[in-house]
C-alpha positions in Angstrom: 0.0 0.0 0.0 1.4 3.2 -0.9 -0.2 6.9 -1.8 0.2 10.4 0.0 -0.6 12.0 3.1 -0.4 15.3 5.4 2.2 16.4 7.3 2.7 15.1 11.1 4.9 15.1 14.0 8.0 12.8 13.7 7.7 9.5 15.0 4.4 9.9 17.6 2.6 6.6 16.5 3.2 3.1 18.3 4.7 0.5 16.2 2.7 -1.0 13.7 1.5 -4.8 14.6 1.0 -7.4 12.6 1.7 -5.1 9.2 4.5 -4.9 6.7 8.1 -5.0 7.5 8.2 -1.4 6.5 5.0 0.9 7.5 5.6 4.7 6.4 2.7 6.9 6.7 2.6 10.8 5.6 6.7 11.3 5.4 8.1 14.7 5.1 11.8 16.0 4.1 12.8 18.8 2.7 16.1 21.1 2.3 14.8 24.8 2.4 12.1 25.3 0.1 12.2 22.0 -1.7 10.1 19.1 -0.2 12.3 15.8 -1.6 9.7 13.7 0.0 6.2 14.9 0.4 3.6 13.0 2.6 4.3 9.6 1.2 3.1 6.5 2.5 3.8 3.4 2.5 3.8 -0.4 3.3 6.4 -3.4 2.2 5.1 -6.7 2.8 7.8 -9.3 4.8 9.7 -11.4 2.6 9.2 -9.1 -0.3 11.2 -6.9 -3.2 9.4 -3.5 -3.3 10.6 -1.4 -5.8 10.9 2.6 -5.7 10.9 3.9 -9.0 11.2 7.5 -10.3 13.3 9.9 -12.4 16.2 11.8 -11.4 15.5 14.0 -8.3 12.2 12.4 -7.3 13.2 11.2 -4.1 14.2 8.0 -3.7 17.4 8.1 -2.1 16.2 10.4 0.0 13.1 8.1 1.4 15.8 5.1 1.6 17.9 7.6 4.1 15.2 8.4 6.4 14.0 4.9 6.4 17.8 3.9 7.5 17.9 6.7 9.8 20.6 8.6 8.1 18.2 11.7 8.1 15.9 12.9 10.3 12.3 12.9 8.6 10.8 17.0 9.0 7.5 15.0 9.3 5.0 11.5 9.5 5.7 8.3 10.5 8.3 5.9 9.9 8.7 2.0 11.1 11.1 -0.9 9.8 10.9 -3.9 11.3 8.9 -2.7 14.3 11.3 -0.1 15.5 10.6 3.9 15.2 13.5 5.2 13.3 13.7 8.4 14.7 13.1 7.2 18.4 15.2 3.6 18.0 17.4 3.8 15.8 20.4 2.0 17.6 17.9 -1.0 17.7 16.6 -0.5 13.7 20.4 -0.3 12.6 21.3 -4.0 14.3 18.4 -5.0 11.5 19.2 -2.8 8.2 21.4 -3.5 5.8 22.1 -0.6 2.9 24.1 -0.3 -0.3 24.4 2.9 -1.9 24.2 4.2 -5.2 28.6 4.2 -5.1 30.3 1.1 -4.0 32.5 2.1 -1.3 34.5 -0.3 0.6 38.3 0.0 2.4 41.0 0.0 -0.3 43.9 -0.9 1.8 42.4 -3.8 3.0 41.5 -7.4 1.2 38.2 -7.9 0.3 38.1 -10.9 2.9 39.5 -8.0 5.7 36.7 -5.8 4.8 34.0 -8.7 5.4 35.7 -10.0 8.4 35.7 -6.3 9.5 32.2 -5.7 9.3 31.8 -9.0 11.1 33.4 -8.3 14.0 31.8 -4.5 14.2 28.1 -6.6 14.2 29.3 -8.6 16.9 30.4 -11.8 15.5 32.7 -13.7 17.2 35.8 -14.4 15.4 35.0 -17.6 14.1 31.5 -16.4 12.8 33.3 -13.5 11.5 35.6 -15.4 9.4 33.1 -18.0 8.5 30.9 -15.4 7.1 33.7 -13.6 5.4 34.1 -16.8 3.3 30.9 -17.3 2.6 29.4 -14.0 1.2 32.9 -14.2 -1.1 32.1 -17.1 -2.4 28.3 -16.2 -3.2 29.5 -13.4 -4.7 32.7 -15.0 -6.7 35.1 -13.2 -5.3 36.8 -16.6 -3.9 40.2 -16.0 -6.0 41.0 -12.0 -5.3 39.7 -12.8 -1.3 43.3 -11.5 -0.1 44.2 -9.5 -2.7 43.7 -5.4 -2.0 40.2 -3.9 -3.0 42.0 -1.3 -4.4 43.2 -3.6 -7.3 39.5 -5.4 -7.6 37.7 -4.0 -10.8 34.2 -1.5 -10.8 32.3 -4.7 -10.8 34.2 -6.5 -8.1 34.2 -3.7 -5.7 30.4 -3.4 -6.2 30.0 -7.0 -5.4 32.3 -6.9 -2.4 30.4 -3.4 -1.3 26.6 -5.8 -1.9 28.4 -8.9 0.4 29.2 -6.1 3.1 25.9 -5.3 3.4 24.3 -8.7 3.8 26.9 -10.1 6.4 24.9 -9.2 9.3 21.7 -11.3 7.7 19.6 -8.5 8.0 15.8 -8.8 8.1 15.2 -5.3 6.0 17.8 -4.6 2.9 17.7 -1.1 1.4 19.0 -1.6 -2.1 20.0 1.9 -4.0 20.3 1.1 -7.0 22.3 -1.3 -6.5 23.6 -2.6 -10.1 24.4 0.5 -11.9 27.7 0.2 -13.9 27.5 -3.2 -13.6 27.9 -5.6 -16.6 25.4 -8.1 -17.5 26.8 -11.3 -16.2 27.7 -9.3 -12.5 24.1 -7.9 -12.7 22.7 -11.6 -13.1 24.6 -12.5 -10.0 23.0 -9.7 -8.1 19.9 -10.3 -9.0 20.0 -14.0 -7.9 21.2 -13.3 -4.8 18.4 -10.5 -4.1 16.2 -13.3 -5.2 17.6 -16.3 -2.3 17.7 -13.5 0.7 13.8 -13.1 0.0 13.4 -16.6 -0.3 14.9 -16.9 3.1 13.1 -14.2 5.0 14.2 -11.1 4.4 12.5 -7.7 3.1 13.9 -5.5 0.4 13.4 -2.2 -0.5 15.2 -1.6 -4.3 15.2 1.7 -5.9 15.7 1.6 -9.6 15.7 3.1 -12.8 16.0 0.1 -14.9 12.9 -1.4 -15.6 14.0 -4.7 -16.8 15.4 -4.8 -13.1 11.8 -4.2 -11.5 10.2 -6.8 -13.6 12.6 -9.1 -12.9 12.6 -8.7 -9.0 10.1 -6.7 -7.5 6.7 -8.3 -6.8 5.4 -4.5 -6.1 6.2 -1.2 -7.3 6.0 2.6 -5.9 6.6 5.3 -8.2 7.4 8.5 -7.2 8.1 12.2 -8.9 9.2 15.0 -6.8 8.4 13.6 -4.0 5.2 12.4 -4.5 3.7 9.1 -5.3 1.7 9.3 -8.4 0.9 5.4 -9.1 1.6 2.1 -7.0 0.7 -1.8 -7.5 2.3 -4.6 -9.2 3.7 -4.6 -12.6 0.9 -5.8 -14.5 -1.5 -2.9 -12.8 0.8 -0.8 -13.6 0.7 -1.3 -17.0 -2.7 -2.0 -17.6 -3.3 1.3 -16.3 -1.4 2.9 -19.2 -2.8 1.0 -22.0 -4.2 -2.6 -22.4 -2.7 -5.3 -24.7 -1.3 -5.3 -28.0 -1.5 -8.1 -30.4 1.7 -9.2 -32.2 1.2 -10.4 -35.4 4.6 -11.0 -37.2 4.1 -12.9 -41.0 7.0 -15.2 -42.4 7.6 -12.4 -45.4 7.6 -9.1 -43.8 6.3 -7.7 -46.9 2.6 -8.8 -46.4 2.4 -7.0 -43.4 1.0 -4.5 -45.4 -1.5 -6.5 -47.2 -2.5 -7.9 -43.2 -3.2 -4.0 -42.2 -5.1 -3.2 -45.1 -7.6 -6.9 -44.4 -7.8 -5.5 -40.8 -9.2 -2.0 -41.8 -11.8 -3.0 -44.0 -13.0 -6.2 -42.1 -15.0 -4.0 -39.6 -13.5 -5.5 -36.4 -13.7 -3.4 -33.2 -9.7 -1.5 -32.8 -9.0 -3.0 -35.9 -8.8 0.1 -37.9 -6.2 1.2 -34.7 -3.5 -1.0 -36.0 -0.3 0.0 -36.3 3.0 -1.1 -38.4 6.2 -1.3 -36.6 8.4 -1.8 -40.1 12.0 -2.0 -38.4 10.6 -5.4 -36.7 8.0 -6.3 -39.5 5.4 -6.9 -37.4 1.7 -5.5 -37.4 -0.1 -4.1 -33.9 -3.8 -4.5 -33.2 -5.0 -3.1 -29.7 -6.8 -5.3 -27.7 -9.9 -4.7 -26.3 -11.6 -7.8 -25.6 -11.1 -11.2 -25.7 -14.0 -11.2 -28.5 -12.5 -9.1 -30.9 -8.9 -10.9 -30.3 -10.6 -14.0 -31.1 -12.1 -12.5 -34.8 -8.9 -10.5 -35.6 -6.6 -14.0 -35.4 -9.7 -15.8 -37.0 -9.6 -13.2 -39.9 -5.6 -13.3 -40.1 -6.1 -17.0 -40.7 -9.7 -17.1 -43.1 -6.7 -14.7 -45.9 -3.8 -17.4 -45.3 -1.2 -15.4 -44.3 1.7 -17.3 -43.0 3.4 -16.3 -39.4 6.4 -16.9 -37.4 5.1 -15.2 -34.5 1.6 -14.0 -33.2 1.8 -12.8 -29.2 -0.1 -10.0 -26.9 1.7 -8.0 -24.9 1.2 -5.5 -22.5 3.5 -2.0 -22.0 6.8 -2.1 -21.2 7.6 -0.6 -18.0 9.3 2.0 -20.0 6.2 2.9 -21.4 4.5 3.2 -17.8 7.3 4.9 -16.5 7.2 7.5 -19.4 3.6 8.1 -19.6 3.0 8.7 -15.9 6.5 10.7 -15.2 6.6 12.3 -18.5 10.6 11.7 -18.6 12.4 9.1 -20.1 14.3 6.6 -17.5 18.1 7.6 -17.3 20.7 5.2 -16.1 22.4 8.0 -14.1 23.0 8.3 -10.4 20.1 11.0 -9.5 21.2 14.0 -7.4 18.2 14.9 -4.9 18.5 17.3 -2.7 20.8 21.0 -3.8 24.1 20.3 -2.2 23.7 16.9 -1.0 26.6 14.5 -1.5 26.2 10.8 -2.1 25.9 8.6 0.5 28.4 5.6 1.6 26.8 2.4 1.5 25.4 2.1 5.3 25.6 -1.3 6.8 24.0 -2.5 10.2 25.8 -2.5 13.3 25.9 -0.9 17.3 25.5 2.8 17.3 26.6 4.3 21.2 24.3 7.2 20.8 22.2 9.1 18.1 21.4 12.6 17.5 19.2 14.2 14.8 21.0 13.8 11.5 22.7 16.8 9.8 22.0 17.5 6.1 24.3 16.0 3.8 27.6 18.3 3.5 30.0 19.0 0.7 32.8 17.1 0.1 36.1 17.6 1.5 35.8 17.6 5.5 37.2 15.4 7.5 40.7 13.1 6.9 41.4 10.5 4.7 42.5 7.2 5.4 45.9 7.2 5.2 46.9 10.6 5.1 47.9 13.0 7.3 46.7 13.8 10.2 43.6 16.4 9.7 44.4 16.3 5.9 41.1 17.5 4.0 39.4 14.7 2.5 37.0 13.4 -0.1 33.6 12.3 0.5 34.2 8.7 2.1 37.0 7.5 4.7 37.8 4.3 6.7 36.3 2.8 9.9 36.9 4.2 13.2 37.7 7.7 14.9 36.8 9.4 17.9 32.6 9.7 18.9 31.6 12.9 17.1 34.0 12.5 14.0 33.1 15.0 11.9 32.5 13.9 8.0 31.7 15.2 4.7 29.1 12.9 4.0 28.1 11.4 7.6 29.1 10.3 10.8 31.5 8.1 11.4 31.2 4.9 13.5 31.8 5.8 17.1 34.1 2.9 17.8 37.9 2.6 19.7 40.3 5.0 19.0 42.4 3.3 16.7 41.5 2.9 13.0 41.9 1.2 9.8 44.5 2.8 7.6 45.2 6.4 9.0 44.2 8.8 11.6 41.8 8.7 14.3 38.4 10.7 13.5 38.1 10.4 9.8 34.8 10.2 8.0 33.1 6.4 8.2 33.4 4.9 4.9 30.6 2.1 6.2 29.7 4.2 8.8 26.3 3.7 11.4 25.1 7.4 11.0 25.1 10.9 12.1 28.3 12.0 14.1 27.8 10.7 17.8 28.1 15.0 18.6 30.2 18.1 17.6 33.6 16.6 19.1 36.7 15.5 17.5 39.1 16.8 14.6 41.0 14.5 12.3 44.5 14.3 14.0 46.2 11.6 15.6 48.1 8.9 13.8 46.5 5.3 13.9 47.5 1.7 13.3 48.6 1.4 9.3 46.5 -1.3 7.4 46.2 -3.4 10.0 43.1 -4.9 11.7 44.7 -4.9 15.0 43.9 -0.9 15.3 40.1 -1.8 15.9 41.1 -4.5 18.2 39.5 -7.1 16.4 
């Protein structure tokens, strides 16, 4: 169920019982004067794909962040899993899982050290942690470059590695951002089968997309959104029945007499029959369907003149086609930028937070320090794990962990970080263990 609502005060509702893993009713954000989510609502069954589509700057990324708690909601309700994410959010983050729209994982370490990593910071103990480690790389077939550095791993290989980070903790809710961008065909695949085995073992996943061949091939309900808003919801043949009913396909064995098969249509009298179209670059001829009556006379007529066919088939709209005719813009394949100002996010996956505090909006790059640098060396948009409560980052907070880090100086910006900065404390400065796991104590 999905649609629109009012504006409301953050988070005053009890949690939701015996509804959807995800229950979101009237939810407000905005940055100044523009409202990137306006009074949407909506519910994600358990065990489910729901998929958020929209063009660029509609909102998605934006919902997914307040539903992870990465930004405070300016108004409605919001529950995952049972938990208020504005009022429990240490609880809702032990349950989450969320990969980004930008793979980011730690360079300097192995892909196997950055799994075993996240392990540990969820609690495993070191055998689970190592067992898990193993086992998300060999989902993912990532097996042979386990120790070798992510930095040398390839677009599609860090992507994976970043998509195995986020499930190690088994969550029960998976925020998916769209998740296979850049991604070639045969890595997408791989993706898509493994979104497909963590439903069939319980667990609920919110994807936002913009390819629609993605939706249809996962989602088993669809939201979409524009500016904010939602303007249509249900599953994917709703959706596109709601455009336009079905076509029939009639394709002859000598594309030439698709001519002569038009021209029998428009004088035979049939209801839509005089509606058909001609698509010449696939020689095939288009009747729309409006009954099962008149589909029944217009295949009878095609076969009282003779004409031979390799194909005859009724379709309905692509998603394309839905997404076009109720947006107005063409689907892009680019990352979407949201909010003015706002910088990506890092993929976010579960784990302990010691405190939380209202969210700041999304900052610029270039605060903070890199991993590996100097101490209080201005950095980029993403960092390693670790720093002092109350790091302060470019994007957002880092994890409020021991003082030692991965790969550089205490108080850089979280790379897979747990949220807003744990308060104002803390500059980058400080020199910390070098590449080396032992920093974290783990």
């Amino acid at each position: 169920m999905v649609g629109n609502s009012g504006t409301g005060t953050v988070g005053l509702t009890a949690p939701p019982r015996g509804g959807g893993a995800i229950e979101v009713r009237g939810l407000v954000k905005h940055f100044g004067p523009t409202r990137a989510v306006d009074g949407v609502d909506l519910t994600v069954a358990e065990a489910s794909v729901h998929g958020v589509l929209g063009p660029n700057g509609a909102g998605k990324t934006t919902l997914v962040r307040c539903l992870s708690s990465l930004l405070v909601p300016d108004g409605g309700t919001a529950h995952v899993a049972g938990y208020d994410v504005v009022r429990e959010p240490r609880q809702l983050r032990r349950v989450i899982g969320l990969t980004g729209q930008y793979a980011s994982v730690d360079e300097k370490l192995s892909g196997w050290e950055n799994l075993y990593m996240i392990g540990r910071l969820l609690d495993l103990s070191r055998k689970d942690a190592r067992r898990r480690a193993y086992a998300m790389l060999e989902r993912f077939s990532l097996t042979e470059a386990a120790k070798r550095p992510a930095a040398q791993y390839s677009g599609g290989m860090r992507r994976r590695l970043d998509l195995a980070a986020s499930m190690i903790g088994r969550p029960q809710v998976l925020y998916l951002d769209e998740p296979t961008t850049g991604l070639d065909p045969r890595t997408r695949n791989e993706v898509w089968e493994e979104v497909k085995r963590m439903t069939s073992e319980g667990t609920t996943v919110l994807l936002t997309t913009q390819y629609m061949e993605e939706a249809e091939q996962l989602a088993s309900d669809l939201t979409v959104i524009d500016r904010g808003l939602v303007i249509a919801e249900g599953r994917v043949a709703e959706l596109k029945a709601k455009v336009g009913g079905r076509t029939l396909r009639i394709e002859p064995l000598v594309k030439e007499e698709i001519h002569h098969i038009l021209g029998a249509l428009a004088q035979s009298g049939i209801v839509g029959a005089a509606d058909a179209t001609l698509d010449l670059d696939e020689g095939v001829v288009q009747v729309p369907i409006v009954g099962d009556e008149q589909l029944t006379q217009v295949i009878g007529l095609v076969g009282h003149y003779g004409f031979r066919l390799t194909n005859i088939s009724t379709q309905l709209p692509s998603l394309d086609e839905v997404f076009l005719a109720l947006t107005g813009r063409k689907t892009s394949p680019r990352p979407e930028e949201e909010a003015p100002g706002a910088a990506p996010p890092a993929p976010h996956h579960p784990g302990p937070d010691p405190a939380h505090r209202p969210a700041p909006e999304y900052g610029r790059e270039g605060q903070g320090a890199r991993p590996g640098r100097a101490p209080g060396h201005p950095g980029g948009q993403q960092g390693g794990y670790g720093g002092h409560p109350g790091a302060p980052s470019g994007q957002q907070g880092g994890y409020g962990g021991p003082a030692g880090r991965v790969g550089g100086a205490p108080g850089g910006p979280a790379q897979h970080g747990n949220g807003p900065g744990n308060g104002p404390g803390g500059r980058g400065g400080g020199q910390g263990p070098q590449d080396s796991l032992q920093g974290i104590g783990i």
